[in-house]
C-alpha positions in Angstrom: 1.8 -58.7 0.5 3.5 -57.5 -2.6 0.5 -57.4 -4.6 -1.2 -55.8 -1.9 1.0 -52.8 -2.3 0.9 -52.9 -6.3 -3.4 -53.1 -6.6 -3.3 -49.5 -4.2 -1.2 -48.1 -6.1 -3.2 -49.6 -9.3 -6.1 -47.8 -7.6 -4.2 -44.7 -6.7 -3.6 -44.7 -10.2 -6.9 -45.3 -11.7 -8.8 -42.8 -9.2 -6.3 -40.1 -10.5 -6.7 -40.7 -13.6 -10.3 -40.3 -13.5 -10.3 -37.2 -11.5 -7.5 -35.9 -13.8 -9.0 -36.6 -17.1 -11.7 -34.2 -15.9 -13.9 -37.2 -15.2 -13.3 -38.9 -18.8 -13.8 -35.5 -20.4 -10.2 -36.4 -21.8 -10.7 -39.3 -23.8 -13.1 -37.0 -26.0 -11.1 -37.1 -29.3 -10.6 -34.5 -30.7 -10.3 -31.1 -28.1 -10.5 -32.5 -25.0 -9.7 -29.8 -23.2 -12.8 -27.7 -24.8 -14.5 -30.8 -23.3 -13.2 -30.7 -19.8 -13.9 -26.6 -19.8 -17.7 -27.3 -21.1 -18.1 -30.2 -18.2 -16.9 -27.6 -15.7 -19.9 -25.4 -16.6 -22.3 -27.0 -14.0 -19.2 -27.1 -10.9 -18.8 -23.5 -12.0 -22.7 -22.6 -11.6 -22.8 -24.4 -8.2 -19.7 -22.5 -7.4 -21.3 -19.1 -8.2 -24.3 -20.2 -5.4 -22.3 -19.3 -2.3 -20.5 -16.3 -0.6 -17.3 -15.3 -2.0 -14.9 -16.7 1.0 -16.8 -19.8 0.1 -16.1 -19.9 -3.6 -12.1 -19.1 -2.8 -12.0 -22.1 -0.6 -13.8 -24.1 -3.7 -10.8 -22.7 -6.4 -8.3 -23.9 -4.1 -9.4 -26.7 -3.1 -10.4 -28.1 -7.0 -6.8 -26.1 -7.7 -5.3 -28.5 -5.3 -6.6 -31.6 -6.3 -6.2 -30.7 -9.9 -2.7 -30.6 -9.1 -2.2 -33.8 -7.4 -4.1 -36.0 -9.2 -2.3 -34.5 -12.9 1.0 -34.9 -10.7 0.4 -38.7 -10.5 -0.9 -39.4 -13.6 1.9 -37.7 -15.3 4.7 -39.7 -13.6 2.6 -43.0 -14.2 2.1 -42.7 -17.9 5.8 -41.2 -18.0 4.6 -38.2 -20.3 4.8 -34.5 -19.4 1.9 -32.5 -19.2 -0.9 -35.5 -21.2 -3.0 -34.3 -23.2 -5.6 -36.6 -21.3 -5.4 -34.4 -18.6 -7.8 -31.6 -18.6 -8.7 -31.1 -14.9 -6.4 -28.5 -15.4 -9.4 -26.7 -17.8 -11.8 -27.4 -15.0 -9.6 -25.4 -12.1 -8.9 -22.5 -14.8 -13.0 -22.8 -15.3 -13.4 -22.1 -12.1 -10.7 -19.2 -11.5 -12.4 -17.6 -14.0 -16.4 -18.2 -12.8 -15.4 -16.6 -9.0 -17.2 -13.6 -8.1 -19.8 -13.7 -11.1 -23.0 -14.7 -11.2 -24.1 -17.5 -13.1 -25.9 -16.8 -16.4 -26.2 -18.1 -20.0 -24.3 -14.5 -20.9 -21.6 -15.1 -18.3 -21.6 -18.9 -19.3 -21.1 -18.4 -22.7 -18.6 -15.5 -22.5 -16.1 -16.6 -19.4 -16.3 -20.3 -21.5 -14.5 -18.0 -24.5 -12.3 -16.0 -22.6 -10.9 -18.9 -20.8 -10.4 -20.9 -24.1 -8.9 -18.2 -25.9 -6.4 -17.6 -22.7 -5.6 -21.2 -22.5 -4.6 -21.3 -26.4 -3.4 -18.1 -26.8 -1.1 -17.9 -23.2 -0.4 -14.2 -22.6 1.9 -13.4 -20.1 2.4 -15.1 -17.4 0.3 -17.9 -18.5 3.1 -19.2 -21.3 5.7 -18.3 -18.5 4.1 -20.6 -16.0 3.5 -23.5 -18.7 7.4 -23.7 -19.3 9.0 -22.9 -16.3 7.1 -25.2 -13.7 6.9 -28.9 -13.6 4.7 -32.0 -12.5 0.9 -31.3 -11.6 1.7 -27.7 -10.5 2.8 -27.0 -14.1 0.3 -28.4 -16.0 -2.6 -27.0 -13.8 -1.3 -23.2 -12.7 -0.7 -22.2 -16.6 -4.7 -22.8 -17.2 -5.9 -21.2 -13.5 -3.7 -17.8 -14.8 -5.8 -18.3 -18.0 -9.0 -18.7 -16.1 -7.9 -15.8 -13.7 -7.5 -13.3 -17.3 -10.8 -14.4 -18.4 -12.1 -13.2 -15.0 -10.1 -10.1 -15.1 -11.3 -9.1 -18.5 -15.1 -10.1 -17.9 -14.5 -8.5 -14.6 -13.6 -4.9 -16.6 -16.2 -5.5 -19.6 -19.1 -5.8 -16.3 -17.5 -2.2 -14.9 -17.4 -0.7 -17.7 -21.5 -0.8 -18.1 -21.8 -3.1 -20.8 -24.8 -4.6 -18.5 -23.3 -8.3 -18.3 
């Protein structure tokens, strides 16, 4: 019965460490984490398809899973925040794709904003990288990022750039 208990959490394990490494986008090499924002792009476009209420639901919701699934792969490897993980980038992809349409302009653009937020951390994204732990920690730093890179393409579409 033992064993029985140690192969589901083997599983639990494994599953979450697919999901959490962005669906092996982070065992690319070298910047996995540009690698699990560019494997977001298609989630995001299907994203974009429905209502707003609809694509809220679908932030959460990958939010959510993003956290628990970093959460246990972080305790089982014993590392804080892995660099492994980047389901995290595929949640902040997503922040930052609600409420705009789909396009190569949009695609290209929100891809750049959300990088340069991720690596750059203004405020609060920094703030939230260092003061919260587990999955919640490594995964709410990278939605604030994706939420500035909304904000900002968000402003650059009022302003009438024609985005």
């Amino acid at each position: 019965m033992a064993n029985d208990h140690k192969g589901g959490q083997d599983f639990r394990f494994k599953a979450a460490l697919f999901v959490a490494s962005g669906f092996g986008t982070g065992f690319v090499p070298k910047a996995p984490g540009t690698a699990g924002a560019a494997a977001a792009l298609p989630l995001c476009w299907l994203i974009t398809t429905f209502s707003w209420p609809v694509q809220v639901l679908a932030v959460v919701l990958v939010t959510a899973l993003a956290i628990a699934s970093a959460h246990v792969v972080e305790k089982g490897l014993g590392t804080k925040d892995p660099s492994l993980v980047t389901i995290d980038e595929v949640a902040g992809m997503t922040a930052a794709f609600a409420f705009h349409s789909f396009t190569l302009t949009s695609a290209l653009s929100l891809f750049a904003l959300f990088r340069l937020f991720d690596i750059w951390k203004p405020f609060p994204v920094k703030q939230l990288e260092e003061r919260l732990s587990g999955g919640f920690g490594i995964v709410m730093d990278d939605v604030a990022a994706g939420i500035w890179a909304n904000l900002i393409w968000t402003v650059l579409a009022e302003v009438h750039w024609h985005i």
